[in-house]
C-alpha positions as CSV (number, residue, x, y, z in Angstrom):
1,X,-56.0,3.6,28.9
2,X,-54.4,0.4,27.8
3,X,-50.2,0.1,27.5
4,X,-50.6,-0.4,23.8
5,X,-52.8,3.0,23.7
6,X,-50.9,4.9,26.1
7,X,-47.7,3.8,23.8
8,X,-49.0,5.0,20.9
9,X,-50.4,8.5,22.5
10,X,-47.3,9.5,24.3
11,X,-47.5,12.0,27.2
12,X,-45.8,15.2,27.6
13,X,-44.1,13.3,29.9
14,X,-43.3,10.2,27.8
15,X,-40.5,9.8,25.2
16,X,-42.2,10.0,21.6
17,X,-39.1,7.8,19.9
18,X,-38.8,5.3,22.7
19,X,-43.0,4.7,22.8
20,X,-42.8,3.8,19.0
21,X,-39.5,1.5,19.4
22,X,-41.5,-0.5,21.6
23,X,-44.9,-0.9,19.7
24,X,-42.5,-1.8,16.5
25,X,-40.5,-3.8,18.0
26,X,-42.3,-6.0,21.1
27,X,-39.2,-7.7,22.3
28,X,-37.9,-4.5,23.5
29,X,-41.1,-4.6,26.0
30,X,-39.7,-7.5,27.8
31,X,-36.1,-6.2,28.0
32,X,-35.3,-5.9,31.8
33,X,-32.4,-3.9,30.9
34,X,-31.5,-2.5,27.3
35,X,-27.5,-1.3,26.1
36,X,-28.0,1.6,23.6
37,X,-25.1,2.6,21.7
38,X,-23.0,1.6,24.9
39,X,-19.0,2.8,25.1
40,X,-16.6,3.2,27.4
41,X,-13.2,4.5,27.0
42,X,-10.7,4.1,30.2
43,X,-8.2,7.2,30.7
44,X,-5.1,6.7,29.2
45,X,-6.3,3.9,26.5
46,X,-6.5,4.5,22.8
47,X,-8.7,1.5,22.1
48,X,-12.2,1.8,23.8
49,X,-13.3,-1.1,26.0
50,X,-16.8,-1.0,24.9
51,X,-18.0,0.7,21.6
52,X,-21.7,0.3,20.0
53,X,-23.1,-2.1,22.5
54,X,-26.7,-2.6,21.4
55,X,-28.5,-5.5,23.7
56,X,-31.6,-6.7,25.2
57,X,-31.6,-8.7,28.0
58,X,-35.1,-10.1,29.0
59,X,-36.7,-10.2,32.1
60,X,-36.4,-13.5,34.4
61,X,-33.5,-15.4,31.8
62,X,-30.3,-16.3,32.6
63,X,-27.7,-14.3,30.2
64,X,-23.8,-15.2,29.8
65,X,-21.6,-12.6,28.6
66,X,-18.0,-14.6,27.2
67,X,-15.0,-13.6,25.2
68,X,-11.3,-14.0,25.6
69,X,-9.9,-12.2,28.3
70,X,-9.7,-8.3,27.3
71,X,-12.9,-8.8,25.7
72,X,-14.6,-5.6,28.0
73,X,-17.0,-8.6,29.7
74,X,-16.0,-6.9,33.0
75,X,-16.8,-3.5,31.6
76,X,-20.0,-4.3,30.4
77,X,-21.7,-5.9,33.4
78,X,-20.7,-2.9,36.0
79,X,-22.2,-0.5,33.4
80,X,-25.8,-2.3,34.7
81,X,-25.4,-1.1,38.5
82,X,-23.2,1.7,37.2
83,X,-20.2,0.8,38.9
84,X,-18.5,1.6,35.7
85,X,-20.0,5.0,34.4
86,X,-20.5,4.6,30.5
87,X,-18.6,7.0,28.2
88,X,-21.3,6.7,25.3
89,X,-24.8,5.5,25.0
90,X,-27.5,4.7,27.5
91,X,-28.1,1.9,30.0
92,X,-31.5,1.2,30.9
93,X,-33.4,-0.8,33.4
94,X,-37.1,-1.3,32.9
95,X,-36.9,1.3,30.0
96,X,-35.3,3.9,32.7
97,X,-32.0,5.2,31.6
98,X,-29.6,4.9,34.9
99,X,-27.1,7.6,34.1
100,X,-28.6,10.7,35.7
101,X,-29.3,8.9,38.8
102,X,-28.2,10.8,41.8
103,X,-26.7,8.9,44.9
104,X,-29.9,8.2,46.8
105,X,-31.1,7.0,43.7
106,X,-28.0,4.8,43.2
107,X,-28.3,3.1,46.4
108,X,-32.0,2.5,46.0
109,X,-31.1,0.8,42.2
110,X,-27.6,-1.2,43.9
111,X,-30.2,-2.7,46.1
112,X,-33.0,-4.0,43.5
113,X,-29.1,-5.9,41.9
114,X,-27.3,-8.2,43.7
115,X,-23.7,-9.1,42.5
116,X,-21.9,-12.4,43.7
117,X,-17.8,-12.6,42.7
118,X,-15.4,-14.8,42.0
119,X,-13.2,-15.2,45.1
120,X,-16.3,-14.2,47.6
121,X,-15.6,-11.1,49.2
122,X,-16.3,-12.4,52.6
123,X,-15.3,-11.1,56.0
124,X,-13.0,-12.7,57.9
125,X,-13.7,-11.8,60.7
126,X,-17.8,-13.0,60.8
127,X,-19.4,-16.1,60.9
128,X,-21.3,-16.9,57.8
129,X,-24.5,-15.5,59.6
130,X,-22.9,-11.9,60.3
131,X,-21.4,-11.5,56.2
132,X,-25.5,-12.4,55.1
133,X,-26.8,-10.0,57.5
134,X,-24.5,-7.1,57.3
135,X,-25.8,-5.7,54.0
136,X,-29.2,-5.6,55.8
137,X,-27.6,-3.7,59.3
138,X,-26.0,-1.0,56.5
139,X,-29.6,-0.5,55.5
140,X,-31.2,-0.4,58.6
141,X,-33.5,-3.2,58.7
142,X,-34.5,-4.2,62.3
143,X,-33.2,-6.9,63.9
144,X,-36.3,-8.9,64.0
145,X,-36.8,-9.0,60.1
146,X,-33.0,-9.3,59.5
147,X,-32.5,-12.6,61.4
148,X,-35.9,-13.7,59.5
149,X,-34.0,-13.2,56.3
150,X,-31.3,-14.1,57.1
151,X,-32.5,-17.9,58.3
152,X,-34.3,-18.2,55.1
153,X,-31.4,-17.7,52.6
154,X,-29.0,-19.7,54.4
155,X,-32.1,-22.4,54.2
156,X,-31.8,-21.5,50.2
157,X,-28.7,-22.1,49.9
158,X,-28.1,-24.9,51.9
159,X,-26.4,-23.6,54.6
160,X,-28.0,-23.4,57.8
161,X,-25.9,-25.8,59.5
162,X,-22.8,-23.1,59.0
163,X,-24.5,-19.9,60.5
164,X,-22.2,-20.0,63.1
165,X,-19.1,-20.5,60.9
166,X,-16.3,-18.6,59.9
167,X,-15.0,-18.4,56.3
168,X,-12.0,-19.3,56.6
169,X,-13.3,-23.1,57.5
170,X,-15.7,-23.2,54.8
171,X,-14.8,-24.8,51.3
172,X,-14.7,-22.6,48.2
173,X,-18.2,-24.3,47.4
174,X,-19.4,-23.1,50.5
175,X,-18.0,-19.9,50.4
176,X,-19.9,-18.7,47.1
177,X,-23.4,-19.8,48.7
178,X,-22.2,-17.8,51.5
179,X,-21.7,-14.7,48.4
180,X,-25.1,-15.3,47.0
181,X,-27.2,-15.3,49.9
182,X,-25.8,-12.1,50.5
183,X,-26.4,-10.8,47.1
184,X,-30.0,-11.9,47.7
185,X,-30.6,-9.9,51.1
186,X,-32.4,-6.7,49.6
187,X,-34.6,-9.2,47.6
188,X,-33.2,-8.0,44.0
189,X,-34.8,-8.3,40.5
190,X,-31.3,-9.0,39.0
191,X,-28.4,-11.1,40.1
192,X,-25.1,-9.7,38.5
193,X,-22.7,-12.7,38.2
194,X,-18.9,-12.0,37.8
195,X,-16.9,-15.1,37.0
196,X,-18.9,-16.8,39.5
197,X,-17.6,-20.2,39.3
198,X,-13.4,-19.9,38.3
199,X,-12.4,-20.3,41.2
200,X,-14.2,-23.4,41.9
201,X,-14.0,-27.1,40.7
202,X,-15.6,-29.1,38.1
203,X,-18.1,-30.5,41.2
204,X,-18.3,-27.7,42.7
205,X,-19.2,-25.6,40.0
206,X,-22.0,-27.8,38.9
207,X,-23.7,-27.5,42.2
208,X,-23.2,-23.8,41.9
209,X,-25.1,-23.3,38.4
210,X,-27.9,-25.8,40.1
211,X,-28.0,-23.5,43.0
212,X,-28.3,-20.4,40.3
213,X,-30.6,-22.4,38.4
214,X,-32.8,-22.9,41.1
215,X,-33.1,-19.3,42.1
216,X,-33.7,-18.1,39.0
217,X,-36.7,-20.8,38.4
218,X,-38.5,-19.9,42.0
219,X,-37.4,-15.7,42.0
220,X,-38.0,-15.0,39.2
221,X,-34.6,-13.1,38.7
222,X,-32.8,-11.7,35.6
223,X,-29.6,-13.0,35.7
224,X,-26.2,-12.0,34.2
225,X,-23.2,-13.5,34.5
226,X,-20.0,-13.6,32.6
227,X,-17.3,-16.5,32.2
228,X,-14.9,-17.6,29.9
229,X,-16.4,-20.9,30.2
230,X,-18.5,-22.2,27.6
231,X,-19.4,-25.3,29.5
232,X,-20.9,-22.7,32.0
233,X,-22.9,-20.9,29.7
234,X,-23.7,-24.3,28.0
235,X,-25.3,-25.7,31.2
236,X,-27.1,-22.2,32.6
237,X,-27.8,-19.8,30.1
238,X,-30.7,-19.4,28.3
239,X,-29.3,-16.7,25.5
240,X,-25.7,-15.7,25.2
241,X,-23.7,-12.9,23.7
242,X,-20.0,-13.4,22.5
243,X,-17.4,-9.9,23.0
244,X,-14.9,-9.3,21.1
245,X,-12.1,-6.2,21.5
246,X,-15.4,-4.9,23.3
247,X,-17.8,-5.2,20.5
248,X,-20.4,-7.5,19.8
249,X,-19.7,-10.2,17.7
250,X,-22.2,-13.2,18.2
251,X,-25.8,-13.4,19.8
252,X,-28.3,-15.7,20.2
253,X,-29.9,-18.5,21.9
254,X,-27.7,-20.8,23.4
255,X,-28.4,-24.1,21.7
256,X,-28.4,-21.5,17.7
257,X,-24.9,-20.3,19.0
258,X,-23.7,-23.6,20.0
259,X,-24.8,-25.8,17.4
260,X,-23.6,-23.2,14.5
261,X,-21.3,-20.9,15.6
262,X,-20.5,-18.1,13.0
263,X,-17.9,-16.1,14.4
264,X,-14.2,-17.0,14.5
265,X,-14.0,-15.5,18.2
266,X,-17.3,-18.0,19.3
267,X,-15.6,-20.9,17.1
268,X,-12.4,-20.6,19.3
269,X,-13.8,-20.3,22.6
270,X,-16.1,-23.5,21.7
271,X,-13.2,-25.7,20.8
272,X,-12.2,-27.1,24.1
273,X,-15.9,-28.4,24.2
274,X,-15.7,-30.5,21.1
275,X,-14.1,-33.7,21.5
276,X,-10.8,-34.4,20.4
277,X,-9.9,-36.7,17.3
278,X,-8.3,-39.9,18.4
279,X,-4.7,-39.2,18.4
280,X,-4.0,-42.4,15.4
281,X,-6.5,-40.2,13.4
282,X,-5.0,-37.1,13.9
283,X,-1.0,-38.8,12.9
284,X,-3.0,-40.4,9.4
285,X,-5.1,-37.0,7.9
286,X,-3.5,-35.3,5.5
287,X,-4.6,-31.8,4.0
288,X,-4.5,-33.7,0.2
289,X,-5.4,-38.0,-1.2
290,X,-2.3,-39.8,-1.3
291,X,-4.2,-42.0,-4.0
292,X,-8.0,-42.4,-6.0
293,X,-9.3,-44.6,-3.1
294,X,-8.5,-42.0,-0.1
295,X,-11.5,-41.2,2.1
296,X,-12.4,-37.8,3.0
297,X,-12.9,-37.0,6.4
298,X,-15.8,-34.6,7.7
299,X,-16.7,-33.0,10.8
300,X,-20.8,-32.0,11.1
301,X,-22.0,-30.1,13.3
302,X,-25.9,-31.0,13.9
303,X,-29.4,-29.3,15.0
304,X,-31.3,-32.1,15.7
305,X,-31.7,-35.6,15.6
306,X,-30.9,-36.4,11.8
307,X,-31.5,-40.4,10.4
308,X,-28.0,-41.2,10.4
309,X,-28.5,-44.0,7.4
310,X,-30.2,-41.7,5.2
311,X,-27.3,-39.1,5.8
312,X,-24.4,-41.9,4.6
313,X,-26.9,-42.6,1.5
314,X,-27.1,-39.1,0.5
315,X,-23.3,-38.6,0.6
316,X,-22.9,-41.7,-1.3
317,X,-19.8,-44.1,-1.0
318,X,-18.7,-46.0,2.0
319,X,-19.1,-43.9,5.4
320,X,-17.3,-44.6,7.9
321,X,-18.5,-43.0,11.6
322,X,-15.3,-42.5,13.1
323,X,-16.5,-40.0,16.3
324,X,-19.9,-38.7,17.7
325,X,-22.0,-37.7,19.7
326,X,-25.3,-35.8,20.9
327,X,-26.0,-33.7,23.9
328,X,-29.4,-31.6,24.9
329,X,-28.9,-27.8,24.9
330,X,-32.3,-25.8,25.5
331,X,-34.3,-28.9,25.0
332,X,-32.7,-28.6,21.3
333,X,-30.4,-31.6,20.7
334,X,-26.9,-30.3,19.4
335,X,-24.2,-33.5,18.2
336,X,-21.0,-33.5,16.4
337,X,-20.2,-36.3,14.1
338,X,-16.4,-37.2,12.6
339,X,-17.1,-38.9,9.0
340,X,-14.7,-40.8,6.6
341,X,-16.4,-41.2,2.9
342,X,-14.8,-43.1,0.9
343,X,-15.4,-44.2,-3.3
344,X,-18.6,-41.5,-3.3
345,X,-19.1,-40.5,-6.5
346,X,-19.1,-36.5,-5.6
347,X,-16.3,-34.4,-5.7
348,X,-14.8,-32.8,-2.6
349,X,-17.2,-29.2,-3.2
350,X,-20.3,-31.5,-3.8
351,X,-20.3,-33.7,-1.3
352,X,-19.8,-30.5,1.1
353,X,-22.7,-29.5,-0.4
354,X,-24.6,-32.5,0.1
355,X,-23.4,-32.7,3.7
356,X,-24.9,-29.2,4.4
357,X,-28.2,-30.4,3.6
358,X,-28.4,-32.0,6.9
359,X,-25.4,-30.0,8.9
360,X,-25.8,-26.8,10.4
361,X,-22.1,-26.6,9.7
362,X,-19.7,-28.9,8.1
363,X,-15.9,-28.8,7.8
364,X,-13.2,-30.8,5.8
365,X,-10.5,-32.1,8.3
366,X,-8.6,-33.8,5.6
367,X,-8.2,-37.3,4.0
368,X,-6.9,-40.8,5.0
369,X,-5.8,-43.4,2.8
């Protein structure tokens, strides 16, 4: 019998309401792990962590998880390996809800995700060989096939020169390649990411995400990771989801999310990304004209790659580029352009309106005389 029959006709054994969300709804097929009505209350706290987390997180992408600190990122991701025991709702991986797993079955599902942190959690007292096999000792894998692993994730990550080292003389760079190839030992289907990069330089981090990159292109791994940073999730992720007081507030594909952010919360945490107005600029707007002639001065936010003359044409007047730019998100270009229009003949409301025709977002920052 085909999937598509077999959904349709469920089994005694199958779940009737389950086997019809996913003929109605397809994407639901590809989640690698779902959040159903997800909450979690902590002892002692009034205000929930989590409450009605409803996600889908596909199989083989890379997923960021960001919000201000508080936010119940934390929370959410140890709810997958069930490190953090939900107070509401269902977690599932490959449509398999996790919470009635005993402790042999918790081991076995720990092992199929691998979890890398933000300051390491090396030991000391091994070489950078030992910390990679010692999950694999725990588990009882003979030596033979632990030091043939072993070799060939240090070779992944770049580190087979340091096998012998110890942590303490390795740099924090070197350290986290250390944390992943460890993550990676029980060959998992999901890579669990927590603040993976904080602790690590602007450099540093970049060669990080490549490294992530990389294993997610040749594994094939789902991975999840959460940040504050929105460079981080600009670079890596492929779809992102913004928390707020432990709620969802924002979801979407990177490059959607980026380029027109809806929420407050996501328009906050995106600000240090946009580039700042020239500080002469910033001393000149003022929030009304000063006189008939002022100019008013617009920020656009773009999808796309838009004809830039036929754009000042449309909004009439003199325009003025005063800052821009365009950068590549998802193979979807994503730019920011400062405007001064001055002696259009539309009124403030129109030319906004004009504007939005080729703006996923547009913004009135003041006037200049």
């Amino acid at each position: 019998m085909s999937q598509a029959r077999a959904l349709k006709a469920p089994t005694a054994h199958s779940t009737p309401a389950l086997a019809t969300e996913q003929v109605l709804r397809p994407e639901v097929n590809q989640a690698h792990v779902r959040f159903i009505g997800l909450g979690k209350t902590y002892p002692g706290q009034g205000q929930p962590a989590l409450h009605g987390i409803d996600l889908n997180i596909r199989r083989g992408e890379i997923f960021g998880i960001i919000g201000r600190s508080g936010a119940g990122k934390s929370s959410l991701l140890r709810t997958i390996n069930r490190l953090e025991q939900p107070s509401q709702g269902r977690v599932l991986i490959d449509q398999v809800d996790i919470a009635p797993f005993d402790e042999n079955q918790l081991v076995a599902l720990r092992r199929r995700i691998g979890m890398i942190f933000q300051h390491f959690n090396l030991m000391s007292a091994k070489t950078v060989w030992q910390n990679v096999e010692l999950p694999l000792k725990v588990a009882g894998v003979g030596k033979p096939e632990r030091q043939r692993k072993v070799r060939e994730l240090l070779e992944l990550v770049g580190l087979t020169d340091k096998h012998h080292v110890y942590p303490a003389q390795l740099s924090g760079g070197q350290k986290q390649r250390v944390g992943i190839a460890r993550a990676l030992v029980h060959d998992p289907e999901i890579l669990l990411c927590d603040e993976a990069t904080s602790a690590l330089d602007p450099e540093t981090t970049a060669s990080i995400l490549e490294l992530l990159r990389d294993i997610n292109a040749r594994l094939g791994l789902t991975v999840v990771l959460i940040t504050h940073e929105m460079a981080v999730i600009r670079d890596i992720c492929h779809r992102v989801v913004v928390l707020e007081r432990g709620a969802v507030v924002e979801q979407g594909e990177v490059w959607q999310v980026f380029g027109a952010p809806r929420h407050d919360v996501t328009r906050t945490l995106l600000a240090p990304l946009q580039a700042r107005l020239p500080a002469s600029l910033q001393a000149s707007l003022r929030a009304s004209p000063g006189s008939q002639s002022a100019a008013v001065v617009l920020r656009l936010q773009l999808v796309g790659e838009p004809q830039l003359s036929e754009l000042f044409t449309d909004l009439g007047g003199t325009v003025r580029l005063l800052q821009g730019g365009i950068e590549t998100i998802g193979e979807h270009a994503l730019g920011q352009l400062i405007l001064a229009v001055r002696g259009s003949p539309l009124g403030t409301a129109q030319l906004l309106e004009r504007a939005r025709r080729w703006a996923a977002d547009v913004e009135v920052l003041g006037h200049v005389d």
